[in-house]
C-alpha distance (Angstrom), angle and dihedral (degrees) to the residues before:
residue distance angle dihedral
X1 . . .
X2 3.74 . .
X3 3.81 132.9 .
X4 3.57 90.4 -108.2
X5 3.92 94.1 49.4
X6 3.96 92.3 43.1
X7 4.04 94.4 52.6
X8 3.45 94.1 44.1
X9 3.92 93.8 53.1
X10 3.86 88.4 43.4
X11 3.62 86.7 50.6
X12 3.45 95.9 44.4
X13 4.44 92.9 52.1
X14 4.22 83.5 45.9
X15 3.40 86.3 66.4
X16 3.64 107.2 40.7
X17 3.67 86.2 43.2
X18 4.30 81.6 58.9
X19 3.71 87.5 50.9
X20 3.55 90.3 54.3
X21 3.81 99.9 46.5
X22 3.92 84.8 46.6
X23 3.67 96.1 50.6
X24 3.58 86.6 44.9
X25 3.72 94.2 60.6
X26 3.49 97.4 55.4
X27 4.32 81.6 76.0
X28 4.02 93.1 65.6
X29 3.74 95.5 53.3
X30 3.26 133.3 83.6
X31 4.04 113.5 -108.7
X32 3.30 108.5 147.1
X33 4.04 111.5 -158.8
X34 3.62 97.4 8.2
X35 3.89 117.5 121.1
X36 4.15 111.1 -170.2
X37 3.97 122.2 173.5
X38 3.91 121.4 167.8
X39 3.80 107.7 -116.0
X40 3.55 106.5 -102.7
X41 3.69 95.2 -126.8
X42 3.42 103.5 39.5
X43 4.10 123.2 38.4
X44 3.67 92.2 -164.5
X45 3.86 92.7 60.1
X46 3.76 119.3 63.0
X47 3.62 125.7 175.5
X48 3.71 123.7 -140.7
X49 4.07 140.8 179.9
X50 3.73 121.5 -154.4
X51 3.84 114.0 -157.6
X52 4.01 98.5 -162.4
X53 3.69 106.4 -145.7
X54 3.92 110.0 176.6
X55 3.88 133.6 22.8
X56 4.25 118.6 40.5
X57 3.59 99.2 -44.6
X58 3.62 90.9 64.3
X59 3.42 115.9 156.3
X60 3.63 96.0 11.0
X61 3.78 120.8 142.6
X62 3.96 112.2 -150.7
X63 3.70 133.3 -160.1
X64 4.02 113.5 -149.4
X65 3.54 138.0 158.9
X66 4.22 126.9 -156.5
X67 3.52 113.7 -151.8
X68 4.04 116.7 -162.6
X69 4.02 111.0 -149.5
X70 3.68 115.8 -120.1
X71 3.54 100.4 -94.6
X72 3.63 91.6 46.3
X73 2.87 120.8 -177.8
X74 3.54 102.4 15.2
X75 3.74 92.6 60.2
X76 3.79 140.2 107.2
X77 3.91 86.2 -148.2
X78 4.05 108.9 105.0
X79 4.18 110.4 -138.0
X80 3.42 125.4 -110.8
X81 3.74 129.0 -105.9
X82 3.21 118.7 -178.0
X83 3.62 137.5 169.4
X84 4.11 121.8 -121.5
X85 3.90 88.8 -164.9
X86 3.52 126.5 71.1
X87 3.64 123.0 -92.3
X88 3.58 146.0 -159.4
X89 4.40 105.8 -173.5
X90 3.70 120.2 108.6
X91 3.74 99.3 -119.0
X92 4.05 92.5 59.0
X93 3.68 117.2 80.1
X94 3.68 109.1 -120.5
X95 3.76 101.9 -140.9
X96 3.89 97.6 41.6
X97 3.71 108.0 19.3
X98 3.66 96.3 -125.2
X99 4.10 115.1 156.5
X100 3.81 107.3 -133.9
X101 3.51 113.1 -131.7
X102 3.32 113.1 164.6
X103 3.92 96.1 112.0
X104 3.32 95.7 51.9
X105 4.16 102.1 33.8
X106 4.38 104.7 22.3
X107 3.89 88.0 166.2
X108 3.66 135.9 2.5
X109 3.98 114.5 -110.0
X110 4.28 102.3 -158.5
X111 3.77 99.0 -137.0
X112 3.38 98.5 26.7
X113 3.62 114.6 43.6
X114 4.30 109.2 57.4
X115 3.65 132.3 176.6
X116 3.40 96.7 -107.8
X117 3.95 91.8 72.3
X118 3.56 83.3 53.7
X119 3.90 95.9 65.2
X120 4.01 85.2 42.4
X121 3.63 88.4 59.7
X122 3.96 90.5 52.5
X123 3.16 91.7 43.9
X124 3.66 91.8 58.1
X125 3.53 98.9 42.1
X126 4.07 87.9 59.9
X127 4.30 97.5 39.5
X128 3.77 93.5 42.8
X129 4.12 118.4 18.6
X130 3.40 103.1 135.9
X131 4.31 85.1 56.2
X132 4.01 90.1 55.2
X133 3.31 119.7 115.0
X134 4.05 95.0 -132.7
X135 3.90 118.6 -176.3
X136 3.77 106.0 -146.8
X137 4.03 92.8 -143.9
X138 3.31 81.8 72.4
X139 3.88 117.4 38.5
X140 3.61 114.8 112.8
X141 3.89 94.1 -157.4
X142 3.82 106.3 56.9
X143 4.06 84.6 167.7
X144 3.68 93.5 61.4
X145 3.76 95.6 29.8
X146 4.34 91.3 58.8
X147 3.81 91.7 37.7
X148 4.10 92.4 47.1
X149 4.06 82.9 49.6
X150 3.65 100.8 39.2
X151 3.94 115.4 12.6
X152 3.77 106.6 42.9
X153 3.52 99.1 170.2
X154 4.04 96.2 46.5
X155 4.01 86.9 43.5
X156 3.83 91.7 48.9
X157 4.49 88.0 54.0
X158 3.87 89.8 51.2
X159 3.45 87.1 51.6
X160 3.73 97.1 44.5
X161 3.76 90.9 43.8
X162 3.82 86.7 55.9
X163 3.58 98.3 48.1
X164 3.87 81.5 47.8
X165 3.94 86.0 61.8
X166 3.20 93.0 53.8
X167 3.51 110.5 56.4
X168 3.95 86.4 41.3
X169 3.80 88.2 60.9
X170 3.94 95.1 45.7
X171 3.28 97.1 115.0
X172 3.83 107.4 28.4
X173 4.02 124.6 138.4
X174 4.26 108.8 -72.9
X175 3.78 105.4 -92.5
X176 4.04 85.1 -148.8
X177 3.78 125.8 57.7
X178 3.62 97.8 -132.3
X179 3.61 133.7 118.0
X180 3.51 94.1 -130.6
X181 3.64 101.7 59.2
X182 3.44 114.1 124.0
X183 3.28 107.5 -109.8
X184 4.42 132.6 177.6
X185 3.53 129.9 -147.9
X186 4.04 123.8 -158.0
X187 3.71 106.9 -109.6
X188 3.86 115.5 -77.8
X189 3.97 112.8 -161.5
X190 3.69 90.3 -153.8
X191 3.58 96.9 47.5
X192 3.80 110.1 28.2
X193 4.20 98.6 29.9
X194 3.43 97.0 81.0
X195 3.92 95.2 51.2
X196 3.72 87.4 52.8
X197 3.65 98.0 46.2
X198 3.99 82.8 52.2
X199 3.60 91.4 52.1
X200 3.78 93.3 50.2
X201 3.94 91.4 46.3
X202 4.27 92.1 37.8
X203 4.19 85.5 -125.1
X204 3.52 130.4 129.4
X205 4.03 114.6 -112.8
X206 3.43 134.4 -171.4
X207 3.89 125.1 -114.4
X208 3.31 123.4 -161.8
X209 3.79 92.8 -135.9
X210 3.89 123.1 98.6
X211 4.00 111.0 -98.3
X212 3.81 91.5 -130.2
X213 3.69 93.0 63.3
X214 3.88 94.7 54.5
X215 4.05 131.8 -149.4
X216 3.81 122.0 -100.6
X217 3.48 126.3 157.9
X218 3.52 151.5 156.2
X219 4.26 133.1 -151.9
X220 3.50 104.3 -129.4
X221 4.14 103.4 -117.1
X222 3.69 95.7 22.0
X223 3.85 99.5 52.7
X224 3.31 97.7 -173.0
X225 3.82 110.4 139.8
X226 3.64 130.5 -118.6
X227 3.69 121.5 -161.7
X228 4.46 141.0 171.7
């Protein structure tokens, strides 16, 4: 193996290795209704689910995906999020989902900005919209941005409609043919009861299904998921 080979395969586990510590941050914080799993193909795609539980996207259930640049995280370039379901919020571009951060991320700093504060930001964004401090140079959604302004009423039923949407498309085929998609399943007495009843006892229960396939579910009229 030559220099050049052996430095760039170092260089190349360094990084996956700060992919891995980064993803592995996300489990200390405190993000509340956000599911995030590195696609299991790709290291610089993860998929995520945001289950907004407070402000006027209550209840909605949110497709996104991050995407870390190639140099990540080493890189001035800010990642991606974008959203796979359709949205009505000012700071997500209508056509192609894409948050806009520039306000609140102009540059990535490696060391100090993380992923994590990413998903905070999105969180906020959905819990407390009509508190951001939104610069209208740079709103993608100039609908929802003069309607959230001027027509409350008409902004709040394109908001309702979308969270509608949402919950209508919980459980739709994966869009992406990976096995780490996050994926729901309509709840299954047989299969999911006893992990609830071990939740609401704080015991341990079998399930007959195999532990590589994973549990994740979601009451239909609660939607509030349940995962091990």
């Amino acid at each position: 193996m030559t220099m050049d080979v052996h430095d760039k395969l170092l260089e190349t586990v360094l990084q996956e290795y700060k992919i891995l510590t980064e993803y592995e941050r996300l489990q200390s914080e405190d993000l509340s209704g956000v599911y995030v799993t590195p696609s299991y193909e790709n290291p610089f795609l993860w998929f995520g689910v945001i289950f907004v539980r407070v402000g006027i996207y209550k209840d909605g259930i949110f497709r996104f995906t991050i995407t870390l640049p190639s140099k990540f995280p080493n890189d001035n370039t800010v990642p991606l999020l974008t959203f796979q379901s359709e949205m009505f919020h000012p700071l997500i571009h209508p056509e192609d989902g894409v948050v806009e951060l520039s306000d609140a991320f102009p540059k990535w700093h490696a060391g100090d900005n993380h992923v994590w504060q990413l998903l905070k930001f999105v969180q906020f964004i959905f819990h407390n919209v009509e508190n951001c401090i939104i610069q209208p140079e740079n709103v993608p959604n100039n609908d929802a941005y003069e309607l959230m302004m001027e027509n409350r009423a008409d902004f709040l039923q394109r908001v309702e409609q979308c969270i509608e949407d949402s919950q209508q498309k919980l459980y739709d085929q994966p869009s992406e043919l990976d096995r780490n998609y996050i994926c729901f399943d309509r709840f299954n007495p047989e299969v999911h009861g006893p992990v609830l009843e071990s939740m609401k006892q704080s015991k341990c229960a079998e399930v007959s299904t195999p532990p590589s396939s994973g549990l994740s579910w979601v009451r239909k009229g609660i939607y509030q998921p349940m995962s091990k």
